[in-house]
Phi, psi and omega in degrees: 000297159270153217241125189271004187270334171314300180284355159290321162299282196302005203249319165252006154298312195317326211240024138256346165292313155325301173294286188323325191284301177329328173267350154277341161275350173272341191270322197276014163271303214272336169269000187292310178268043193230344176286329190270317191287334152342293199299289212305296182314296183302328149302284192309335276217295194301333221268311199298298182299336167297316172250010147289316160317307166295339196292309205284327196286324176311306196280316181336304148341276179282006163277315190283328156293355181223016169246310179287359143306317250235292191295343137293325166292330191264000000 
């Protein structure tokens, strides 16, 4: 009833498909983390240029405060 060169076929169509789906899921994890490690890099990026914005508006502050008392006394 079973033809064992049958079952021999279906045994490595089953374990090429296997390999194949396995490698399309391993190619969507790796692009899945390399899109999430994107995002994260691009958040600090954002986080970063942001308290520099803020850093450089500070001392700017405080430059302009501490040149204007002196220029008013003499």
């Amino acid at each position: 009833m079973n033809n064992p060169a049958l079952d021999a076929v279906n045994q490595h169509r089953l374990h090429d498909l296997a390999k194949a789906e396995a490698e399309r899921l391993r190619n969507e994890a790796v692009d899945d983390f390399w899109r999430g490690a994107n995002a994260l890099w691009q958040r600090g990026q954002t986080t970063a240029q942001r308290s520099a914005s803020r850093l450089q508006a500070r001392l700017a502050r405080r430059a302009q405060r501490h040149i204007t008392p002196s220029s008013t006394g003499a």
